[in-house]
C-alpha positions as CSV (number, residue, x, y, z in Angstrom):
1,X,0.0,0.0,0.0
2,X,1.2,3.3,-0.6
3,X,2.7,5.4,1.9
4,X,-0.1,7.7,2.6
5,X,-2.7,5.0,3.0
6,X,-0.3,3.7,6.0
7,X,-0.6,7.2,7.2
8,X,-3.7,7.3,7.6
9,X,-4.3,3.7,8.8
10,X,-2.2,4.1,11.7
11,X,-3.7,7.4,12.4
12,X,-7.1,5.7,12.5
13,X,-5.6,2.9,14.2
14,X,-4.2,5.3,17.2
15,X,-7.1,7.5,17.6
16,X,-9.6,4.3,18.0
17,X,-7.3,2.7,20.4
18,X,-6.4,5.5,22.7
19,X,-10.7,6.7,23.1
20,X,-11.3,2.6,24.4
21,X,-8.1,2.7,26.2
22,X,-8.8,6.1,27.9
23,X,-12.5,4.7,28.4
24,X,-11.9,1.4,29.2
25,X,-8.9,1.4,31.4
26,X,-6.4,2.5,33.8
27,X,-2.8,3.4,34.0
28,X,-2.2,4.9,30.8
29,X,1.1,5.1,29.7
30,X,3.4,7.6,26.7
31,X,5.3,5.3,24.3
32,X,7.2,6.7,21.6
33,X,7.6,4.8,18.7
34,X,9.0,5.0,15.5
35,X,7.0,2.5,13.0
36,X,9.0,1.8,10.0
37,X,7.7,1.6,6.8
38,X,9.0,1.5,3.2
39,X,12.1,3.0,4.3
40,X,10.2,5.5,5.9
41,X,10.2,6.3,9.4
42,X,7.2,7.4,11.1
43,X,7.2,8.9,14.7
44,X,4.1,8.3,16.8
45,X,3.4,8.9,20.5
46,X,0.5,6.6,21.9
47,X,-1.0,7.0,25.2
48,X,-2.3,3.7,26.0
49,X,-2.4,0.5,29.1
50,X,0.5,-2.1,28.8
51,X,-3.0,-4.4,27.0
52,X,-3.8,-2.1,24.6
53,X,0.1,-1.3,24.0
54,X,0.2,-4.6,23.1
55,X,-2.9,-4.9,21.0
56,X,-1.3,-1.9,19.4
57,X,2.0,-3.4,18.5
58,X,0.3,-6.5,17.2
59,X,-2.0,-4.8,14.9
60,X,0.9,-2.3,13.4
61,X,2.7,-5.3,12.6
62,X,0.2,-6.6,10.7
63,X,-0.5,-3.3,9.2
64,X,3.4,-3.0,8.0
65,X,3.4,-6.7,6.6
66,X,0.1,-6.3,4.4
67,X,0.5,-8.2,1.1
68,X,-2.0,-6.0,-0.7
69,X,-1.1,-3.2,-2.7
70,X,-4.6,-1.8,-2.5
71,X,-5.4,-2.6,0.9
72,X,-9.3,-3.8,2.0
73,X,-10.5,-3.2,5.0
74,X,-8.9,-6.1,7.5
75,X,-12.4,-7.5,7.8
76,X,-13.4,-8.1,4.2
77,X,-10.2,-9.2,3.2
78,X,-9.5,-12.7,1.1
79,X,-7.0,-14.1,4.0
80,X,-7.4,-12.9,7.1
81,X,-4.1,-12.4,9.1
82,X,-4.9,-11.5,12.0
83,X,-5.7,-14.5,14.9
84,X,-9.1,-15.1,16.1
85,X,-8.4,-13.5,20.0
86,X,-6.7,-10.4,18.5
87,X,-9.2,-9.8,15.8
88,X,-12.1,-10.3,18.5
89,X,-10.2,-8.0,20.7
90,X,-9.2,-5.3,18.0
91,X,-13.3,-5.5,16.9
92,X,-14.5,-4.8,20.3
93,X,-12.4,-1.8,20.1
94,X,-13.3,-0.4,16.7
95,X,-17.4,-1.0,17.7
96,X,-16.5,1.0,20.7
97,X,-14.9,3.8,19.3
98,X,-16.4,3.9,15.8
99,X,-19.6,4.9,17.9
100,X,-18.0,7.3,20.5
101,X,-16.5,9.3,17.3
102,X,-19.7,9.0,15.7
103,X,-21.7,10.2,18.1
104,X,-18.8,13.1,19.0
105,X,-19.1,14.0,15.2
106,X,-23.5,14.2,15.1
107,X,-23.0,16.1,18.3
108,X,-20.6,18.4,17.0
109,X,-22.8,18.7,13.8
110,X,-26.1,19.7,16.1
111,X,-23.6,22.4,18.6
């Protein structure tokens, strides 16, 4: 996938896990990572548990080692890389925030 695509996934990918994180749980820490990609490096700072840290990492790696050059969304994709307790984990997380930001967005919309 190109460049900016990973952008933007990992941006997604941050914002939804920090909201459940910050919602969910406790004893949020500040990592700084650098995620490499295509010989690029990308800084990111994530505010998350040790749980979702790990979730985090997990999913990123995945994200970096995606075979498809025009990327589907993870859940309609031909073959699935992900394992069965991380995707149920990572989807519990996008329902969760998908809806938060929705709802932030319609109330924005009505303020």
């Amino acid at each position: 996938m190109e460049i900016e695509k990973f952008k933007n996934e990992l941006k997604t990918l941050k914002n939804f896990m920090e909201l459940y994180c910050k919602h969910k749980h406790k004893n949020q820490l500040v990592f700084n990572k650098n995620i490499s990609y295509k010989q690029e490096s990308l800084p990111i700072d994530l505010n998350l548990c040790e749980e979702c840290h790990t979730l985090i990492n997990y999913s990123i790696e995945r994200l970096q080692n995606c075979p498809h050059e025009i990327k589907p969304k993870c859940r309609k994709c031909p073959n699935p890389c992900y394992e069965k307790k991380e995707w149920k984990s990572l989807a519990k997380v996008m329902r969760y925030s998908g809806m938060k930001l929705g709802f932030i967005k319609i109330k924005r919309f009505f303020s």
